[in-house]
N, C-alpha and C positions, 0 to 999 in steps of 0.2 A: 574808604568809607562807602557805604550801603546807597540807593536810591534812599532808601525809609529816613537814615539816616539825613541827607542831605535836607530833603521835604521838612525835615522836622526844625532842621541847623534854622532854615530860611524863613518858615513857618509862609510856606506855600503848597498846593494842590498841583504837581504838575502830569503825572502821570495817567495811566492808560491811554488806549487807543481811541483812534476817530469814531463816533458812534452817528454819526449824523453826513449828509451827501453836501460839498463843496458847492458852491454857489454860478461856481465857472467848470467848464473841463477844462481850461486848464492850470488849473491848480491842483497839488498834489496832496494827498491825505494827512492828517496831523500826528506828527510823531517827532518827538521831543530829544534832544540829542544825551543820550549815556550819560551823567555825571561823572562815571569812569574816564569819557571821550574829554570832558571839559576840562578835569584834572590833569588829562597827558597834554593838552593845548596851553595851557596856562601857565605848565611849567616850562615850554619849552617855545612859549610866542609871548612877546609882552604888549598886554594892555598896559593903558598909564590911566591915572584920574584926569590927563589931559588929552583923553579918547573921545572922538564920538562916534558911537558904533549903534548900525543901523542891523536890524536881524530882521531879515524879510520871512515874511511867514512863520510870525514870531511864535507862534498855537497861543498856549497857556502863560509864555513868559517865561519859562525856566534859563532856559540863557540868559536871558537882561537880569533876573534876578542874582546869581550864580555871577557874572562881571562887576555888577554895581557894587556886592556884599563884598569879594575879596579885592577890588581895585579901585574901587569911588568912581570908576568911570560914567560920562554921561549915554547912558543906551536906551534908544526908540526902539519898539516892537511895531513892526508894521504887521496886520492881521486883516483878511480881507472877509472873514468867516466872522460875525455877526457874534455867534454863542463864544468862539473862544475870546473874541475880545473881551467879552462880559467877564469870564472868567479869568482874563488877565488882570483885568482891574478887581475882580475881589480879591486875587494875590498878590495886586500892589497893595491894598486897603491893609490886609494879614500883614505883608511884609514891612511895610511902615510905622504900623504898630509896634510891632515887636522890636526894628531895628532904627533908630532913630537918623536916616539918612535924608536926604536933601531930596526933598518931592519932585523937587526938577529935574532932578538926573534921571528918572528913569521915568519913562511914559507910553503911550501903546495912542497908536492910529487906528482906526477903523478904514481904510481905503486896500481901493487898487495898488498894491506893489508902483505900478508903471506909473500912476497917478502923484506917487509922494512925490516933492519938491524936496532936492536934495539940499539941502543946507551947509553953506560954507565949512562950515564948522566937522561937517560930519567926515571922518576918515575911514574907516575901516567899518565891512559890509561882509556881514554874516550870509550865508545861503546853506540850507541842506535841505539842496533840491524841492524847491517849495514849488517851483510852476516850470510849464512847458519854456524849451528852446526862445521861443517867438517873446515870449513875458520876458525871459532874461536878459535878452538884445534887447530891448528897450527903457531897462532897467539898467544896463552897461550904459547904455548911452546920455541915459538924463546923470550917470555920475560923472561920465568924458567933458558934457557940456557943465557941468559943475565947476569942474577942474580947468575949462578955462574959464571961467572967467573967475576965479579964485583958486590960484595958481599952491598947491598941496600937495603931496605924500600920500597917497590913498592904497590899499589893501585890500584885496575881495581874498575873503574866506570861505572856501568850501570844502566844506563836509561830505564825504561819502559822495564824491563826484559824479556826474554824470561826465560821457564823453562827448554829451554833442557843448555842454558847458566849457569843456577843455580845449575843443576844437577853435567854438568862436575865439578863446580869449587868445590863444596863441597864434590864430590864422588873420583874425581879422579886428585885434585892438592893440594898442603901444602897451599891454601888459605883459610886464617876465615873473615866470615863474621862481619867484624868489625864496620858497623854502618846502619841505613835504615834511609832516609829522606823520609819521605809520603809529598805528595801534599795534601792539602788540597780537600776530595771527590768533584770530581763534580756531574754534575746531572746525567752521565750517571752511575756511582757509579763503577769506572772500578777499581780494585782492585793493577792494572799494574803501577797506578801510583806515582810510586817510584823511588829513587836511589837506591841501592844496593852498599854499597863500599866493596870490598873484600881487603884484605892485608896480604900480603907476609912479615913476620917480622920473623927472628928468636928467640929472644926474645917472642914472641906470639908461634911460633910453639913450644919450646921446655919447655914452660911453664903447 
């Protein structure tokens, strides 16, 4: 199925590109993950309605909407861009309209990435490559300190990785690389296109 098509399924706005300058350098420009890309993940990684999934650099919300509609999962959009949040929330306003689901599961921050309070609850942490190196280490770290002191199963998802992203999490955190979904190559033959799931399990680390 189409982007048009999906926009239409969800009866949200999420497409085009960033038209307006980030508020930090380092954060990266808004661009929204393929609904093709969402489809290959979804079939082949499971969310549950007993998820809480956190998408850092959420833009317009197309992912939190896209998880909530086909899993009832609970997902926060964290957005640190002022205009896109505005525009998440009038596609959460469109989207609840149309779909009669539970207002609490899906919701949108206006902050700093580095700045959320990770919440017990939350498990699995969306990234496609939303902020520098330095935002990410800091963002790994308030979810390690999470994890101890609510002791969880957590998941960081990334999309279309960076390699200074892959380096920290394999050189310098108890995360394994616990699964890789490839996109089927397209014609520019970019090798980027991947999921990477990494997981914090003790059970896996002490095995």
């Amino acid at each position: 199925m189409n982007e048009q098509h999906f926009e239409k399924l969800l009866n949200i706005k999420t497409s085009g590109e960033q038209k307006i300058f980030n508020e930090s350098m380092h954060y990266n420009r808004y661009e929204p993950t393929d609904y093709y890309a969402l489809e290959i993940l979804s079939k082949k990684y499971e969310f549950t309605s007993e998820d809480g999934i956190i998408d850092f650099g959420c833009g317009k919300g197309r992912l939190n909407f896209y998880i909530n509609h086909f899993f009832d999962a609970t997902v926060t959009g964290i957005e640190m861009n002022s205009f896109f949040y505005k525009e998440a929330l009038e596609n959460q306003k469109s989207y609840l309209k149309m779909h009669k689901k539970n207002k609490n599961n899906i919701n949108f921050l206006n902050c700093f990435a580095e700045e959320y309070k990770i919440n017990p609850f939350d498990n699995k942490f969306y990234f496609f490559n939303p902020f520098s190196i330095q935002i990410f280490i800091k963002v790994i770290k308030n979810i390690l300190i999470s994890v101890e002191k609510c002791e969880r199963t957590v998941d960081i998802i990334l999309y279309y990785p960076s390699n200074d992203y892959i380096y920290f999490l394999e050189n310098n955190t108890t995360f394994v690389r616990w699964n890789e979904i490839k996109l089927p190559i397209s014609s520019n033959k970019d090798p980027r296109q991947v999921f990477l799931i990494y997981r914090l399990d003790n059970n896996l680390v002490n095995s």
